[in-house]
C-alpha positions as CSV (number, residue, x, y, z in Angstrom):
1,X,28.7,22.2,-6.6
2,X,26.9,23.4,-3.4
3,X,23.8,21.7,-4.6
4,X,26.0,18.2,-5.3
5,X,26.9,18.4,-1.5
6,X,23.9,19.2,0.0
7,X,22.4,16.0,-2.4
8,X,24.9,14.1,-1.1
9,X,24.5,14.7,2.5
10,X,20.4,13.8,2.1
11,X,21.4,10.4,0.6
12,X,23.6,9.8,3.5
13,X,21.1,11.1,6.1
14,X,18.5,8.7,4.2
15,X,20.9,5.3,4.4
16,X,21.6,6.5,7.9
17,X,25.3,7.0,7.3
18,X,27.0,10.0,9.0
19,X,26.8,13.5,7.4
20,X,29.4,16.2,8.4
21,X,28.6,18.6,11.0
22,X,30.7,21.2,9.8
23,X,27.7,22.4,7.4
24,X,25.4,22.3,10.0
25,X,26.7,24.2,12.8
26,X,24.3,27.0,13.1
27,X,22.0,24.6,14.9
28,X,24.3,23.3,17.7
29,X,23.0,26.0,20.4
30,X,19.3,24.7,20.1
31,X,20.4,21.2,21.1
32,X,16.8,18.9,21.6
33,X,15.7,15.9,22.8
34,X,15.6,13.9,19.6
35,X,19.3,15.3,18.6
36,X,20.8,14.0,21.5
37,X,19.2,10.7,21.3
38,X,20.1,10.4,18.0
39,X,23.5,11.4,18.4
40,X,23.6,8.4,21.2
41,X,22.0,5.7,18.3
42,X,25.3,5.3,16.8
43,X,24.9,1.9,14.6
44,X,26.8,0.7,11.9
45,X,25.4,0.0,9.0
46,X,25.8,-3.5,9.4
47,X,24.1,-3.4,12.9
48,X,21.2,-1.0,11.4
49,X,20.5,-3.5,9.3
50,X,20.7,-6.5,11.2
51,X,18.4,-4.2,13.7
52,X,15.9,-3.6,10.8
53,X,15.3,-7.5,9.7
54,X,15.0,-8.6,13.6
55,X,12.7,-6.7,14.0
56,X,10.7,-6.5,10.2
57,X,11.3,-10.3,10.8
58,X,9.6,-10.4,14.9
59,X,6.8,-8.1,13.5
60,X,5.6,-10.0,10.6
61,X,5.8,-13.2,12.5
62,X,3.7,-12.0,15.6
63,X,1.4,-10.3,12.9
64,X,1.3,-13.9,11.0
65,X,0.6,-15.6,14.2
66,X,-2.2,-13.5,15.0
67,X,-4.2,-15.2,12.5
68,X,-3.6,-18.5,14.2
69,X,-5.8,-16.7,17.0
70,X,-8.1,-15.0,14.9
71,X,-11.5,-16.2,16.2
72,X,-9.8,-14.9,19.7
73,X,-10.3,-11.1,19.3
74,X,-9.0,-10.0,22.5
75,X,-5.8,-11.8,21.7
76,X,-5.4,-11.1,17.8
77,X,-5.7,-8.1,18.4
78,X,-2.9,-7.9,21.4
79,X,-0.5,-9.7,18.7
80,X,-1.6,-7.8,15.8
81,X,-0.9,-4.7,17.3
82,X,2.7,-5.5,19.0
83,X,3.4,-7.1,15.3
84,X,2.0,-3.5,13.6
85,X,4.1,-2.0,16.4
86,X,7.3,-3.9,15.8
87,X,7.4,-3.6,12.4
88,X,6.7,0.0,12.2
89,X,9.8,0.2,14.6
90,X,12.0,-1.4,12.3
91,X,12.0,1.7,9.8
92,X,14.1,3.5,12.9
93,X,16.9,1.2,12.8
94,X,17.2,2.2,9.0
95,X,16.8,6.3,8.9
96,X,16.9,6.7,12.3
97,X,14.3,7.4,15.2
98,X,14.1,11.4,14.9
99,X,13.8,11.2,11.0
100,X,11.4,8.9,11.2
101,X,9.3,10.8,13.7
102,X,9.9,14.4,11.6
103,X,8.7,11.9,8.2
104,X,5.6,10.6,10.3
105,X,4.9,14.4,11.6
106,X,5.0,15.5,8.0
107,X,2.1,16.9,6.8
108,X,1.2,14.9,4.1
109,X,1.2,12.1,6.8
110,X,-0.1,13.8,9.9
111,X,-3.4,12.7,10.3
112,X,-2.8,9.3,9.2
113,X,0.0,9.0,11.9
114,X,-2.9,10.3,14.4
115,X,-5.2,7.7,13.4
116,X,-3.2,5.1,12.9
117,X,-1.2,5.5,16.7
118,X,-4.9,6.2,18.1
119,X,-6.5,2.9,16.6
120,X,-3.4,1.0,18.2
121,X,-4.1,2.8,21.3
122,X,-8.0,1.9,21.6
123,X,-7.7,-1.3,20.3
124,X,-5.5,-2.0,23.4
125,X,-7.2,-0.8,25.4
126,X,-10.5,-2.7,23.8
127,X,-8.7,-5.9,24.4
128,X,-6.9,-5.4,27.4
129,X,-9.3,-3.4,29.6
130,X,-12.6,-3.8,28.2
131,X,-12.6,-7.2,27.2
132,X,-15.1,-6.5,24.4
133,X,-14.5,-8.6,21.3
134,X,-16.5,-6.5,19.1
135,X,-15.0,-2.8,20.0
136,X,-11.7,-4.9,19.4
137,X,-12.6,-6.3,15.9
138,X,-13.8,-3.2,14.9
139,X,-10.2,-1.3,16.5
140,X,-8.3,-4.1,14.8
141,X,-9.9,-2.9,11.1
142,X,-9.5,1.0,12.2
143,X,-6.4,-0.1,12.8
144,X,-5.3,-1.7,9.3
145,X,-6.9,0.6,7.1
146,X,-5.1,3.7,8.8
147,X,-1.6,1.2,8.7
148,X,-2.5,1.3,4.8
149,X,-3.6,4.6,4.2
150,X,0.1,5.6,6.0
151,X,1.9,3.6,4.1
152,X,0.6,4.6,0.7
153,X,1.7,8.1,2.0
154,X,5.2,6.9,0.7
155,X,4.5,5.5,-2.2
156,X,3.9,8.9,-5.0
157,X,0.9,9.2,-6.3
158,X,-0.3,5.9,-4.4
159,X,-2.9,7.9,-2.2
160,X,-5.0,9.8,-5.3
161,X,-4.5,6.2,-7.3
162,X,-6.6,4.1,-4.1
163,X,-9.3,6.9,-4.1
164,X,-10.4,7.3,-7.5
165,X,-9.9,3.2,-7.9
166,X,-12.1,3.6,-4.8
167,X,-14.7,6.3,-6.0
168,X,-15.3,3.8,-9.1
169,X,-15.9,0.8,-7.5
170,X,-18.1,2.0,-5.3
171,X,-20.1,4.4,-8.0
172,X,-23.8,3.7,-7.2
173,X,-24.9,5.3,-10.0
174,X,-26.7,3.3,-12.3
């Protein structure tokens, strides 16, 4: 029965509905950051959802509109990135910003979370400071290939799938 419970309160956690805190109590001294700002993000589940598609929604459009400016690399890659940024945000809304951040700290995710926040990082800085359209370009594909690498992280077996698919395409053994 005690297993039931505690697989009910993950599925709640995971929809972002509200788990009793009767079971948890032992952790109420060591009070953080992240637990008191996600006490304070208090949505329904009707306004976490609304939340989500506004801003799936304003991230897939500014990453659509990006192509429009493509030739442009200093501003596709300004766009590209908010739209990567906006759309990556959107998950918060639905399982909430500290889950999210322990999910993205996970260590089967770590290292893509590291490159993917430090391509966003130097390709705005390639657009916005050193105006070079190549460095940007070549941020912008850093950038997309780490975006897919961590999303396959979610998907099971998705990562060892891409690699071997991968490893035989690119067999130059003849």
């Amino acid at each position: 029965m005690e297993k039931m419970n505690r697989a009910l309160e993950r599925a709640k956690m995971l929809v972002g509905m509200e788990v009793d805190e009767e079971a948890g109590q032992e952790e109420t001294s060591s009070s953080s950051f992240f637990d008191d700002f996600n006490r304070q993000c208090t949505l329904s589940t009707q306004q976490r959802l609304y939340g989500f598609a506004i801003c799936l929604v304003a991230g897939l459009a500014c990453t659509l509109l990006s192509m429009l400016v493509f030739f442009n690399p200093i501003k596709f890659g300004i766009t590209f990135t908010f739209g990567n940024m906006l759309a990556l945000g959107s998950t918060a809304f639905l399982i909430g910003p500290k889950r999210q951040i322990d999910m993205m700290l996970d260590p089967v995710r770590i290292y893509a979370t590291a490159i993917y926040f430090a391509s966003i990082i130097i390709a705005l800085l390639c657009a916005l400071y050193v105006h070079n359209k190549l460095l940007t370009l070549l941020a912008i594909i850093l950038e997309f290939g780490a975006l897919v690498w961590y999303s396959l992280s979610y998907i099971p077996f998705a990562r060892s799938m891409v690699t071997k698919i991968m490893v035989t395409c690119f067999d130059t053994e003849f």
